[in-house]
N, C-alpha and C positions, 0 to 999 in steps of 0.2 A: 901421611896417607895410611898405608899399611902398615901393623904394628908387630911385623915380621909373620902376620897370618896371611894364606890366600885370602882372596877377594872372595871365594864363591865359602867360604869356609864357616859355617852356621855358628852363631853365638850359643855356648855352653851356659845349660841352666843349672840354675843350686837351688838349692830349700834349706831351710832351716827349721830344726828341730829342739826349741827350745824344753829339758825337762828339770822340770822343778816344783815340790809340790809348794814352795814359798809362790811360786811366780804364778802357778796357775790359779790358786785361791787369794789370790792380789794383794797377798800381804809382801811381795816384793817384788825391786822394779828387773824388769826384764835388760839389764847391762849387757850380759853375756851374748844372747842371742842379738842384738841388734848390734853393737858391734860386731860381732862376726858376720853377720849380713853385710856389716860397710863393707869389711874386709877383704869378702868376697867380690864385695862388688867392682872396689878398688882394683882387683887384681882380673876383672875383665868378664867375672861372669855375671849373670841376670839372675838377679833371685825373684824367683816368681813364686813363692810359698812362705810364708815363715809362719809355723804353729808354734802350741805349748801343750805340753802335756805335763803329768803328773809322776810322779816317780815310780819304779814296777814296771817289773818284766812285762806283765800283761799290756799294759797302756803303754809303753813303750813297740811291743811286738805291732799291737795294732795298730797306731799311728804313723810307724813304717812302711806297713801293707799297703794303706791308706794311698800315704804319698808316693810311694815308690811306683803304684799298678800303672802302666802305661808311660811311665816316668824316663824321661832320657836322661842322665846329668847327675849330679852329683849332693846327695842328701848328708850333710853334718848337722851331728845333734851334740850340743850343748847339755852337759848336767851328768848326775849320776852316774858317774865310771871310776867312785873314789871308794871306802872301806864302810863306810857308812852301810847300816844294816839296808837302809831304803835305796843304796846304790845298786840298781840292778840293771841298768840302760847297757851293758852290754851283753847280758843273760837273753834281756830282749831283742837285741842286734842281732844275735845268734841264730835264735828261733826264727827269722825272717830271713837272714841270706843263703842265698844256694851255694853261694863258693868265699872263703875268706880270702883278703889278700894282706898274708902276715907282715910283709916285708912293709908295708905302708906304717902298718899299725908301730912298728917296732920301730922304725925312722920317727914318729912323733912323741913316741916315746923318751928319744937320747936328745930332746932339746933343753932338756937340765936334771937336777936329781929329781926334783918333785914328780916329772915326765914318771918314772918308777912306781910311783903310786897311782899312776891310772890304768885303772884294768882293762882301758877301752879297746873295741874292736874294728876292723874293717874288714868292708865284704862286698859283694856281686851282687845282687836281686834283680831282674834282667836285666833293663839297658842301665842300672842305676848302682853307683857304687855309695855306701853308704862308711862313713867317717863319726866314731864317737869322739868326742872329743873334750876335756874339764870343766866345769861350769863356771870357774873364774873367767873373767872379763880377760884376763891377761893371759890364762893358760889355753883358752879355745885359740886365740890367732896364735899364739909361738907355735900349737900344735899343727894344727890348718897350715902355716908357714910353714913347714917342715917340708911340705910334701905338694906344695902348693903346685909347684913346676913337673912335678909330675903326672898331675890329674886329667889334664888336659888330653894326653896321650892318649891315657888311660880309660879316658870316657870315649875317646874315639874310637881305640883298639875295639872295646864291650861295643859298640853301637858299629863297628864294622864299617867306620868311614874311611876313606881310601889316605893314610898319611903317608910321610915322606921319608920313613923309616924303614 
């Protein structure tokens, strides 16, 4: 029946933010993001968005705005948050959220060495928390895993719905 949620307790949405200038000029296939879409789904929430953009701050900053405006839930972006000169998805991250939440970002970080090499960020834009996260197929879920059990909370706490905490 219940899957330890109240009944009246509204289903968490996510979007996805595929960035990659391979993926958006279709010279590659989009792995990343659509596995992470299962991922989330898997784990109970409704992805009702999934885009692509292209790498840069700029087109990163904007496609955040975009999704986030009137957005309850929780936006992870896929791509550019590695050394690479065209990694700049969390420069754009920045530029868009009101408030960062470090301790998210640091937990996705320690799920292996490689976690070290991502520059990614996390942050608040109003009701919408947003999650950078690797553009490998493998490093967006272990990241997204990390912190999975948390978000939930956390999208409730930002949207001011009444939990049990």
């Amino acid at each position: 029946m219940s899957h330890g949620h109240a009944a009246d307790e509204s289903p968490l949405h996510a979007k996805v933010l595929t960035v990659s200038d391979g993926v958006f000029h279709g010279a590659r296939d989009d792995t990343g993001g659509r596995g992470l879409a299962a991922h989330l789904a898997k784990h109970g929430f409704e992805v009702v968005d999934h885009q692509v953009t292209q790498d840069g701050a700029d087109e990163v900053a904007a496609k955040l705005t975009e999704m986030s405006d009137g957005f309850a839930g929780l936006i992870v972006t896929t791509g550019g948050t590695g050394f690479a000169p065209r990694d700049q998805t969390p420069e754009g991250t920045r530029a868009v959220v009101e408030r960062e939440a470090p301790g998210i970002a640091e937990a996705m970080r320690l799920i292996s060495p490689f976690g070290r090499l991502s520059r990614g960020i996390c942050g608040i834009r109003g009701g919408t928390i947003i999650c950078n996260t690797p553009g490998s197929p493998k490093g967006t879920v272990e990241q997204i895993d990390a912190v999975i059990d948390v978000l939930p909370h956390a999208i409730r706490l930002l949207n001011s719905d009444p939990t049990d905490h």
